[in-house]
C-alpha positions in Angstrom: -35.2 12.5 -14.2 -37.9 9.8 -14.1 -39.2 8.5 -11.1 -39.6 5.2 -10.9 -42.3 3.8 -8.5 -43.4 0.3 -7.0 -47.0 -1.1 -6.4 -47.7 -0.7 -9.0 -44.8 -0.5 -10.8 -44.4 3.0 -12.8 -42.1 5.5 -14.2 -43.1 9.1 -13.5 -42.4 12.5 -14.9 -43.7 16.0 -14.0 -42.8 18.6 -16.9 -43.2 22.2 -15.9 -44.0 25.0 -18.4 -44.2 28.6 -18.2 -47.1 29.1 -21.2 -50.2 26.7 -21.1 -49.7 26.9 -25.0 -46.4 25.4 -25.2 -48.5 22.4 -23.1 -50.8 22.0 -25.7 -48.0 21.6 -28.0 -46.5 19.3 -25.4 -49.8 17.1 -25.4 -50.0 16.8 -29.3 -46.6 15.4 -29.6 -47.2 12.7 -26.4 -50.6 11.7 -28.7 -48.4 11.1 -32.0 -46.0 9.3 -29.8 -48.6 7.3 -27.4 -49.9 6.2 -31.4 -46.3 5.3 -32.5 -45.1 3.2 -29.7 -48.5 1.6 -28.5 -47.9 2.9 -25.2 -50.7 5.0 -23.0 -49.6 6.2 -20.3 -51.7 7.9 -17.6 -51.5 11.9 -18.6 -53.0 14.9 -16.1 -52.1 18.7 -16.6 -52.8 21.8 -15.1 -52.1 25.4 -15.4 -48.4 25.3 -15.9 -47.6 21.4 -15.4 -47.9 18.0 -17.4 -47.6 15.1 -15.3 -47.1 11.1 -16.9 -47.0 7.8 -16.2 -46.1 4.5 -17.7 -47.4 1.9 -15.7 -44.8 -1.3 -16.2 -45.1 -5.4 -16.3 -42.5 -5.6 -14.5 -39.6 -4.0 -11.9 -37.2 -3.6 -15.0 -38.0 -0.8 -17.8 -38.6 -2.4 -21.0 -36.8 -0.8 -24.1 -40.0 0.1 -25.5 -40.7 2.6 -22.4 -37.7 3.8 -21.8 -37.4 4.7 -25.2 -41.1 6.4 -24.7 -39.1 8.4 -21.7 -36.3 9.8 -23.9 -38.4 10.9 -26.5 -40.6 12.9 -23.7 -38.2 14.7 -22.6 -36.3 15.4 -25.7 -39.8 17.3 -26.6 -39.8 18.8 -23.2 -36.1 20.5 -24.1 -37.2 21.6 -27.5 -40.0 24.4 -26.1 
């Protein structure tokens, strides 16, 4: 589940992983999807972690992001 967060106003996400290869794999597909939606979000990792965040215009989610959302953690549930 997506956090969402105020001041500034954010959705964020913290995908664990067991192998720091399937991460890489993880990472790839957020850069093909970060180039297909026009949306960068703020991206740190670690050892066994990949943590995001799509900083928002406004209180309300636009389509666009939440969208950008889905699609993370539809990748997430495919390693």
């Amino acid at each position: 589940m997506w956090n969402h967060k105020e001041s500034p106003s954010r959705i964020e996400k913290r995908f664990e992983f067991e192998e720091y290869q399937k991460i890489s794999i993880f990472l790839k597909k957020i850069d093909e999807l970060c180039k297909e939606k026009k949306i960068y979000p703020n991206i740190s990792f670690g050892k066994n972690f990949v943590s995001v965040s799509i900083f928002l215009d406004s209180e309300k989610i636009p389509s666009n992001e939440k969208e950008f959302s889905i699609r993370l953690d539809d990748y997430f549930l495919e390693k």
